[in-house]
C-alpha positions in Angstrom: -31.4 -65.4 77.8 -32.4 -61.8 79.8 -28.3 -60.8 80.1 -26.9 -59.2 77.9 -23.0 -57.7 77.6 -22.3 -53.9 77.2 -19.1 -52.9 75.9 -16.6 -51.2 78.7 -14.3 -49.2 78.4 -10.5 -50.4 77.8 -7.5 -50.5 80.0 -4.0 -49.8 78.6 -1.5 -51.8 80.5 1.4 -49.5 79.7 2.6 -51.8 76.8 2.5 -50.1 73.6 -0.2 -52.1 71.1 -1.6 -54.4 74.7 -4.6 -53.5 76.1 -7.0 -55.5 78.6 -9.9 -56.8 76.9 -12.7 -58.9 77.6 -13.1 -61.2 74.5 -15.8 -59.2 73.4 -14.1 -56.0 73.4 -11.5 -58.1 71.1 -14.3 -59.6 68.9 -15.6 -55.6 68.5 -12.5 -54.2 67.9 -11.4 -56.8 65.3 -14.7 -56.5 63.4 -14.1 -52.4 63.9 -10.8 -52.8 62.1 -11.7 -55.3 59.6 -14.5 -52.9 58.3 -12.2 -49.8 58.0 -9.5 -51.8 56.3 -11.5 -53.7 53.7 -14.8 -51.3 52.2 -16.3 -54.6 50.5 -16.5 -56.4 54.2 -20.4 -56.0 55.6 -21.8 -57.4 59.0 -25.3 -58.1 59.3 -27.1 -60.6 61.3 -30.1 -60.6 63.7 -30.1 -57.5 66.0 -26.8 -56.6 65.2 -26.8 -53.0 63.8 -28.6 -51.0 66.0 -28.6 -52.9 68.9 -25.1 -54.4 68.3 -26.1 -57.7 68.7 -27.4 -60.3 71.8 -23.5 -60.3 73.2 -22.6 -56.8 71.9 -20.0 -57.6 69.6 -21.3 -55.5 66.8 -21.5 -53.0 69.0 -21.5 -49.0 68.1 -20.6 -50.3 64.6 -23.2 -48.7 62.4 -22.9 -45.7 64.3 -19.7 -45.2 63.1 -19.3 -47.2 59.7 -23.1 -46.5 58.9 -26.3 -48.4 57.7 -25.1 -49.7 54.5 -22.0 -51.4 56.1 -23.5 -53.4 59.8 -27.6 -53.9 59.2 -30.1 -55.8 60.9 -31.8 -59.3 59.3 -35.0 -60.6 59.5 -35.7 -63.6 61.9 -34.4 -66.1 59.0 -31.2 -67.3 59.4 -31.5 -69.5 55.7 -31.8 -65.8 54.7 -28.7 -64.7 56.3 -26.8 -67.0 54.3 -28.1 -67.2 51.3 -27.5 -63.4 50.8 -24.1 -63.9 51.9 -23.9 -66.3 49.0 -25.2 -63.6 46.8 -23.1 -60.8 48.3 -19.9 -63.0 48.0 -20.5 -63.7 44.3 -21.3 -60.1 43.8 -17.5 -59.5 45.4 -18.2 -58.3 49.2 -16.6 -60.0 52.6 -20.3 -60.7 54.0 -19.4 -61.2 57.6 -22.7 -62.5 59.0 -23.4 -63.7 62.5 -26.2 -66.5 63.6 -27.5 -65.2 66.9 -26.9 -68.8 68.4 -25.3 -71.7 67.5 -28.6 -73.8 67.6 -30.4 -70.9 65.0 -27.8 -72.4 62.3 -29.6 -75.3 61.7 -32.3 -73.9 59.5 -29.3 -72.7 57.1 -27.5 -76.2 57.2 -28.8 -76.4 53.5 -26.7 -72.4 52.6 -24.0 -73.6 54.3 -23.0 -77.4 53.4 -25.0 -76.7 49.7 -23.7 -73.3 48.5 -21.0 -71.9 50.5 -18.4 -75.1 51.0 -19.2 -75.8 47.6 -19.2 -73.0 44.8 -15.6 -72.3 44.5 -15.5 -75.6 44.1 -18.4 -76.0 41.2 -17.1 -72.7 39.5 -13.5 -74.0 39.3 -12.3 -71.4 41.1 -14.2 -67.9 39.7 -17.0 -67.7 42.6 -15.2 -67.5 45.4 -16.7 -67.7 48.7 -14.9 -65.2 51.0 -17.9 -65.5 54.0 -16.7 -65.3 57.8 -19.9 -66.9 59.8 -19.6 -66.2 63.4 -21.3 -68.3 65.2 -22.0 -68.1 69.6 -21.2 -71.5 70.6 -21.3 -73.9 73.3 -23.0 -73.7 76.8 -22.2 -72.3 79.9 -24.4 -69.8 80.2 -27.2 -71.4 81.0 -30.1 -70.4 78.2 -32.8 -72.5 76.8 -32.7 -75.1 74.3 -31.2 -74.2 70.7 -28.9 -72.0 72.7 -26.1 -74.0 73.4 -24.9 -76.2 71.2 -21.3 -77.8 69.5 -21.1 -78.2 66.3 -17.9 -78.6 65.3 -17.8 -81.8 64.0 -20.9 -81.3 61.5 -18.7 -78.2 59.9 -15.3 -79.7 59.8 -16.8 -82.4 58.0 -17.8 -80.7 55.1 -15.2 -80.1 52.7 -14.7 -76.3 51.7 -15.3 -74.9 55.3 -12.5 -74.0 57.7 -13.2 -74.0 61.4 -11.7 -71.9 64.0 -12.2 -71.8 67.7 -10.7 -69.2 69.6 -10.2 -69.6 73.6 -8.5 -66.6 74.9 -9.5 -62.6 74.1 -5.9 -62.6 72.3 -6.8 -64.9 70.2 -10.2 -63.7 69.1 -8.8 -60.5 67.6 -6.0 -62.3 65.5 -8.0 -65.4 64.7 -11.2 -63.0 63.3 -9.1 -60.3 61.8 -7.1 -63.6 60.0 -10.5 -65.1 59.3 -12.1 -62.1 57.9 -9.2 -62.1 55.5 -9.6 -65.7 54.0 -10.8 -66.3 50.8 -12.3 -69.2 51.9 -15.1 -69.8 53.9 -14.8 -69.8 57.8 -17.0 -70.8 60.8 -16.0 -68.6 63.7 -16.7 -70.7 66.8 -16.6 -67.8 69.4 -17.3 -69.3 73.2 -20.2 -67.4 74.3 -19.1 -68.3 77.9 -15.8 -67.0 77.6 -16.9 -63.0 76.4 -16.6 -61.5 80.0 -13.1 -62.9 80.1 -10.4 -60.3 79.9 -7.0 -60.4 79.0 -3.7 -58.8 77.6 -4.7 -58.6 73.7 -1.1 -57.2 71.9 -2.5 -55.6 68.4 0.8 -55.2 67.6 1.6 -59.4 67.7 3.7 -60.7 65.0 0.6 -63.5 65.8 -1.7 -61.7 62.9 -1.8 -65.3 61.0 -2.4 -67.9 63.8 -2.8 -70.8 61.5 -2.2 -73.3 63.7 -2.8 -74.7 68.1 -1.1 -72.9 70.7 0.5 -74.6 73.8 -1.4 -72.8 76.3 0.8 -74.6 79.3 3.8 -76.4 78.7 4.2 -80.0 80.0 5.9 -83.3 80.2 3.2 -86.1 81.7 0.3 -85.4 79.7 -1.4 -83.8 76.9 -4.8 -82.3 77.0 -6.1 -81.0 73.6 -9.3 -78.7 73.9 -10.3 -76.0 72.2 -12.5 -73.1 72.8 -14.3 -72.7 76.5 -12.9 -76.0 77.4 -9.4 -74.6 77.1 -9.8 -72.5 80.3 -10.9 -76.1 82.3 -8.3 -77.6 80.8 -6.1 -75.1 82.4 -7.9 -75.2 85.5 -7.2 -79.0 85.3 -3.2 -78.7 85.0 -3.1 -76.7 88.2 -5.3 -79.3 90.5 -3.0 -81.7 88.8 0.4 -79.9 89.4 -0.4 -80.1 93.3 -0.3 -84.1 93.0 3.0 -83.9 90.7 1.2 -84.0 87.5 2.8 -82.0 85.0 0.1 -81.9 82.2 0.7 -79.9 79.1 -2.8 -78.3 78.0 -3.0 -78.1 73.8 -5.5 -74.8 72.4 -6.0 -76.6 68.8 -7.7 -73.1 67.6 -8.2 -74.5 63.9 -10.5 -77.2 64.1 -10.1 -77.4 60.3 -7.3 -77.7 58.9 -6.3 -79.4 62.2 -2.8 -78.4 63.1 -1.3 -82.2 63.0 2.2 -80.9 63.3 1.5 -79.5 66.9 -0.2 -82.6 67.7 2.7 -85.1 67.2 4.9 -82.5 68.9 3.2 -82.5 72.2 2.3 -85.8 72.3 5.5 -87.3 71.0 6.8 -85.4 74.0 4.2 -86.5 76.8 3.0 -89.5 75.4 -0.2 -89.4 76.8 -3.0 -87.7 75.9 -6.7 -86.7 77.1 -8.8 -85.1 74.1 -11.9 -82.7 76.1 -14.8 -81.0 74.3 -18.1 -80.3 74.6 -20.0 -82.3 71.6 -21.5 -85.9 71.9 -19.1 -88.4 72.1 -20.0 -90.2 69.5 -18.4 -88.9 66.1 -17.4 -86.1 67.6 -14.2 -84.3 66.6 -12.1 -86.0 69.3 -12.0 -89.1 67.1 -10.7 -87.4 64.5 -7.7 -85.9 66.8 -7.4 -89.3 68.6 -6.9 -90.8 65.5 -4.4 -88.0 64.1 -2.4 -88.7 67.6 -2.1 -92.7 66.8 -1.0 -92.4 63.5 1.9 -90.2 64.0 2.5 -91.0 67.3 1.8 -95.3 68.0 5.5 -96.2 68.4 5.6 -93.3 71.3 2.3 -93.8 72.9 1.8 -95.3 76.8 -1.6 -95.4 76.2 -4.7 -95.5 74.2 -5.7 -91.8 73.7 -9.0 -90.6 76.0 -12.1 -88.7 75.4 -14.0 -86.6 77.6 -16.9 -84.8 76.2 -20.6 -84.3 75.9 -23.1 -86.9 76.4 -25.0 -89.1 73.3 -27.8 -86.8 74.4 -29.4 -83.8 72.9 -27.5 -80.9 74.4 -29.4 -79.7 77.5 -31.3 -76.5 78.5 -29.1 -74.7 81.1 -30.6 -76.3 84.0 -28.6 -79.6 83.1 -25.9 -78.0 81.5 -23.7 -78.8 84.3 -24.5 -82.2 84.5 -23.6 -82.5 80.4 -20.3 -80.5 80.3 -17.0 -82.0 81.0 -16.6 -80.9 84.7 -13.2 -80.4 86.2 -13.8 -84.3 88.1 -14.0 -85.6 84.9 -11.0 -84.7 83.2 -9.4 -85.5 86.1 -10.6 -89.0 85.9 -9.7 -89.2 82.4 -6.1 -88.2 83.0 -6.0 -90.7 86.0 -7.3 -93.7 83.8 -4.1 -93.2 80.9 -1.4 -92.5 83.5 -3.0 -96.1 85.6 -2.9 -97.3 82.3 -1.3 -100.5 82.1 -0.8 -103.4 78.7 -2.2 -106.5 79.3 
């Protein structure tokens, strides 16, 4: 990918503590104020001192927190997190970053091997506090490796948290929160969603978003996304709305812990329910929410919870990318196959 994002300036709205941001001014400002509030936290990754990273994030953070606290890697992502293993254990808040999602592969073995599992296999005295921020998903249209979904290979691994966040306000409470953990976290950060702006209030009484977020409120329909897919899902409910759908659109945010709670509330209410991501179908995370809906919520239900998502299929280069994410046609067709739905 040739594009790359430069920080821009800020816009005050007026509102004390709310500026407009893009979500990368909200990632960069987050990580800016996580470093000056906690001296153990370090951010390092490929390209991300000097440069400030691919998407800018890190950007302007050595300048002013210096060489010792945001560095640059080697090519060697198994690297990455195997120092952040080390770093933990030594008592920092390593806050690395793989450049894309498909580069985290070759540190599958840090990951699932050492940081879910040595708090765990020292009983509780090795800690791993380790905030991995990961670019995910497509939608931007770059080669192979550089747009992928992984969700449901971290939330299956016990010892990691996931979080997604789908909305500029949301990346600065969800990373600042996240950075804060003692636990492990994979930061799913939409790399399609950084040029969106929005009101981002520093000042929310939102600093621990632990759980989803009813992003439009609704009475026929659920849709549960999360990340990019949040924004279609959005996009969705108003196509819908002209045909007298009222669809209620469901940010989960934490992919794990799932928020169950929020689930059973909107879907006990609608009844119905759509679950859209980007990943396979197969396996993919939407089983495990589908499956979270019917058990708390099979007395209620109208109809078998759907899934549109990715394709069985390696996920594409950006020339097919179109083709493999779910398009606005079909979640519509989704949502039009549990309202028809009828029991033999």
């Amino acid at each position: 990918m040739s594009e790359t994002i430069t920080a821009l300036p800020s816009a005050n709205t007026g509102a004390p503590g709310i500026q407009q941001l893009s979500m990368q001014q909200a990632l960069n400002l987050a990580l800016d104020e996580v470093l000056a509030e906690n001296p153990k936290s370090l951010i390092f990754g490929e390209d991300c001192g000097r440069l400030g990273g691919v998407f800018r994030i890190t950007d302007g953070l050595q300048a002013k927190h210096g060489e010792d606290r945001v560095f640059d890697t080697p090519l060697a992502e198994s690297g990455i997190l195997g120092m952040s293993v080390g770093l933990a254990m030594a008592g920092f808040h390593p806050i690395p970053e793989v450049q894309f999602d498909g580069f985290a592969y070759p540190a599958i073995n840090q990951i699932i091997c050492q940081i879910a599992r040595m708090n765990y296999r020292s009983r509780g005295t090795m800690p791993m506090p380790i905030t991995l921020r990961v670019p995910s998903f497509g939608g931007i249209r770059a080669p192979e490796h550089h747009g992928e979904s992984l969700e449901a290979l971290f939330a299956h691994v016990p010892g990691l948290k996931v979080v997604s966040p789908s909305n500029p306000h949301d990346a600065y409470h969800l990373l600042k929160y996240a950075a804060t953990r003692p636990d492990p976290v994979i930061f799913m950060e939409p790399k399609s969603r950084y040029w969106q702006k929005g009101a981002v209030d520093t000042t929310s009484d939102d600093d621990r978003p632990t759980g989803a977020r009813v992003a439009r409120e609704g009475r026929h329909l659920t849709l549960v996304a999360w990340g990019a897919m949040v924004s279609r899902c959005l996009q969705v409910a108003e196509l819908a709305a002209e045909d007298g759908i009222n669809v209620e659109v469901l940010d989960l945010r934490w992919l794990k812990p799932i928020d169950a709670e929020a689930l059973a509330r909107s879907v006990g209410k609608t009844r119905r329910a759509v679950v859209v991501h980007e990943a396979p179908l197969t396996s993919g995370l939407g089983a495990e929410v589908a499956q979270l809906i019917t058990q708390q919520c099979f007395d209620t239900l109208k109809a078998p919870v759907e899934r549109v998502t990715g394709f069985d299929v390696p996920y594409p280069s950006g020339d097919l990318e179109d083709e493999y994410i779910p398009n606005i046609d079909r979640i519509l067709f989704g949502i039009q196959r549990v309202l028809e739905y009828r029991r033999g």
